[in-house]
C-alpha positions, 0 to 999 in steps of 0.5 A: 500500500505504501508503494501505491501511496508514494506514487501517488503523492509524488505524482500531486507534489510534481504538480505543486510548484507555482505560487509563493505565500507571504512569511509571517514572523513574531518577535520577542524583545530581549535584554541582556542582564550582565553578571559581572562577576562571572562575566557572562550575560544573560538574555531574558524577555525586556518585560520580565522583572529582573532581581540581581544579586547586587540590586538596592530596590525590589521591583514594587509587583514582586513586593506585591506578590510577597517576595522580599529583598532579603529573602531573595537575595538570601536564597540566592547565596544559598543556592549559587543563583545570579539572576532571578526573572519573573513573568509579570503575571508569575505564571512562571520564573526563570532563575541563573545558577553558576558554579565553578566547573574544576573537572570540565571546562567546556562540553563543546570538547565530548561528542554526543554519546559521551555527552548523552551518558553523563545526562544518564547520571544526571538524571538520577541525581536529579530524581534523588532529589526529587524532581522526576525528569520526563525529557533530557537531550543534547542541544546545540545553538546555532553558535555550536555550543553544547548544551543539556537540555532537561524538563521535569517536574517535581515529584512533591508537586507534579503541577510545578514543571521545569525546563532547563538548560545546561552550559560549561565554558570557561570552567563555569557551569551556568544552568538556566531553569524555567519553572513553571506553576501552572502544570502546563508545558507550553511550546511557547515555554519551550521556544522561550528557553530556546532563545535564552540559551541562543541569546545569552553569552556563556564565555568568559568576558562576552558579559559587560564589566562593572556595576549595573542598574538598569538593563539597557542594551537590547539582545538582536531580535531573534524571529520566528518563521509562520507558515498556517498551512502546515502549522509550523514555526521555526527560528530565523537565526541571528544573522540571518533573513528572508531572501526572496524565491527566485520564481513564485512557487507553490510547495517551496514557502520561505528561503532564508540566507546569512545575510552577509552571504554571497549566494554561497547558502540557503535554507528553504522550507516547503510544504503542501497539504496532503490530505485534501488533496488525496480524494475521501475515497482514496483516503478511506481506501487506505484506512485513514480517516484523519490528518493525524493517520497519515503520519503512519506513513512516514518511513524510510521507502516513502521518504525516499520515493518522495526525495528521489533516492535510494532507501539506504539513503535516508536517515531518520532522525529526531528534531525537536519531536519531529522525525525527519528523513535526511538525505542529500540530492544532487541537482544539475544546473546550467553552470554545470556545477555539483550542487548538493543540497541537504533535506530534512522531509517529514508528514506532520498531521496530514501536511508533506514538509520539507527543509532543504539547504545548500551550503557551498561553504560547508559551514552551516551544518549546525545551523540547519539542524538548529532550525530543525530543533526548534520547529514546533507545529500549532 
């Protein structure tokens, strides 16, 4: 049946190649917050209250709220916390731990699988005291730095969830934690630790020097990529904008480059919704009867009839949730030049999708699997 399917839906998307929608982007303003004394800085969302441990005056809405001066600052020597950030309606906080890292000095020096066994003795660690880990993963900014990524909850209080985040540079651990009150793991919590991780400076004199008071100096604007169609949000890196498609297109919706580039590199998505246009009849046919059914065909011999490659080919991996088919397609062109481009191909709710870069330079590979990373569907 599969097979069948494959030919089917190839026959559709060799249809679809004419009209380019327009990109809709969403922005979250950030701000550092400098710690001079471990020379880093933090980024947080500019409407987050802030409490430093060198702050005189508490922000009058967490007075509001119960907190005191003293007992935050008291709590922060006790547990190595540098930075306190609440959201302004304390659905959640978001709280800097550094400590001194005398074994490890960075983690960017392991590979993954090395990586991926300490995360096993963190997680009992951390269950031992309490807090149950649900999900752990390596993740890698765009900057190519290494990082733990963990979301649990509390074992006391199932309700209190925690996503964190986890660098050594320099020598020094920082741990980012957002702790959320409500129970609920949004995927905007999910992309909001995302661009903290991205923003923030971890290396050792990248923070601003000397006492602060006021957090002035604004973080670049990291965008979001929106296609209603699929349903689906990605990051347009830092450094990074939209380029226009050299022709309209219907399937190809977004195309993205460095923007000091040279036409050396691109990353374009598309995508087109399988389900209405494979007829009820035929959908039946196949035993599906919703979007979420067509997902069951994702493997590698559709991947790869869809890709045009061989079975072997195709990897499949995990992004953010996502499981993609990897491959690299060779295109002819009128240069006569060996352009190959790297896919990432996934059904996702009824909709075919697919990421695809050419990167003559050879320098983007961690970006690419970056945006894969933070993709996340309505």
């Amino acid at each position: 049946m599969k097979n069948r399917s494959a030919c089917l839906i190839i026959a559709m998307l060799l249809c679809a190649f004419c009209v380019l929608n327009n990109a809709v982007s969403e922005t979250i303003a950030m701000t550092y917050v400098d710690i001079p004394d471990k020379q880093i800085s933090i980024a947080v969302p500019e409407r987050f209250i802030t409490f430093e441990r060198n702050d005189t005056v508490l922000d009058t809405r967490l007075i509001g709220y119960g907190f005191t001066k003293s007992g935050l600052q008291e709590a922060m020597k006790q547990n190595s916390v540098y930075l306190y950030a609440f959201d302004p309606d304390l659905t959640y906080d978001i709280n800097v731990v550094v400590t001194e890292s005398d074994v490890v000095s960075s983690l960017d020096l392991f590979d993954d699988s090395f990586l991926l066994s300490i995360l096993d003795g963190y997680k009992e660690m951390y269950e031992s005291t309490g807090l149950k880990v649900i999900k752990q993963s390596i993740y890698k900014t765009s900057k190519g730095i290494k990082l733990f990524r963990v979301q649990g909850e509390l074992t006391t209080n199932p309700n209190q969830k925690m996503l964190q985040v986890m660098a050594v540079e320099d020598n020094q651990t920082i741990v980012i934690t957002l702790t959320i009150y409500n129970g609920i793991i949004s995927k905007e919590n999910e992309r909001l630790i995302e661009m903290i991780a991205e923003n923030s400076s971890f290396s050792k004199g990248t923070g601003k020097t000397g006492e602060i008071t006021q957090v002035e100096d604004e973080v670049p604007n990291l965008n979001y990529y929106y296609n209603k169609e699929a349903r689906i949000h990605f990051i347009i890196p830092q450094g990074w904008e939209e380029r226009n498609l050299s022709q309209e297109r219907e399937f190809l919706k977004f195309k993205m480059s460095p923007v000091d580039d040279d036409y050396a590199t691109s990353i374009m998505f598309g995508c087109k919704d399988l389900w209405n246009m494979l007829p009820e009849a035929t959908r039946k046919s196949w035993g599906i009867y919703s979007r979420s059914d067509m997902d069951s065909l994702i493997d590698e011999e559709m991947l790869a009839a869809l890709a045009g490659v061989d079975t072997k080919d195709i990897k499949m991996v995990s992004y953010g949730g996502t499981i993609y088919g990897i491959c690299d397609i060779k295109q002819d062109n009128d240069l006569g030049l060996d352009l190959r481009f790297t896919c990432a191909l996934s059904i996702h709710d009824g909709c075919f999708i697919q990421f695809q870069m050419y990167d003559l330079k050879g320098m983007y590979t961690n970006t690419f699997e970056t945006i894969l990373n933070s993709a996340y569907f309505d």
